[in-house]
C-alpha positions, 0 to 999 in steps of 0.5 A: 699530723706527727703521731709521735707528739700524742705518744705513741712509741712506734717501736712498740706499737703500730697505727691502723685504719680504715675511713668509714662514713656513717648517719648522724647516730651511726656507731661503730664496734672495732675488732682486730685479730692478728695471725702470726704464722699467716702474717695477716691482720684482719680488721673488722668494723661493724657499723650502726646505721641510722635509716631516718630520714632526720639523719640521711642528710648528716654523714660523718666520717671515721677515720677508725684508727687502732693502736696494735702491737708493733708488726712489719710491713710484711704483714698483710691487712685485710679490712671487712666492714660490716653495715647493720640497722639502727 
């Protein structure tokens, strides 16, 4: 996929993610913060499990991608992915 097409200014922004996969009414809640000084870049997803048995056999899967200020590859990204009960 060329990311340029949907308009992103890669200049100005950089792309993140994480791939999650979730039940059928799974939710998700994105944060990121970014420490300048420390050079790192923490990503946390909370994800909204579905425990019935309707939905053990259905999982989709989440690629979570974030637009964030533009960093270099200096930084280091640290992802924490946090699971809670429907």
């Amino acid at each position: 996929m060329n990311f340029t097409d949907i308009g992103i200014d890669f200049s100005k922004y950089s792309l993140i993610g994480k791939q999650t996969y979730s039940a059928c009414r799974g939710k998700t809640q994105k944060n990121v913060v970014i420490d300048h000084v420390a050079k790192t870049i923490e990503y946390t997803i909370a994800i909204t499990i579905c425990k019935s048995r309707s939905c053990s056999k259905t999982y989709l899967s989440n690629n979570n991608l974030v637009i964030i200020p533009k960093v270099n590859n200096k930084y280091i990204l640290k992802t924490k992915i946090i699971e809670q009960n429907l």
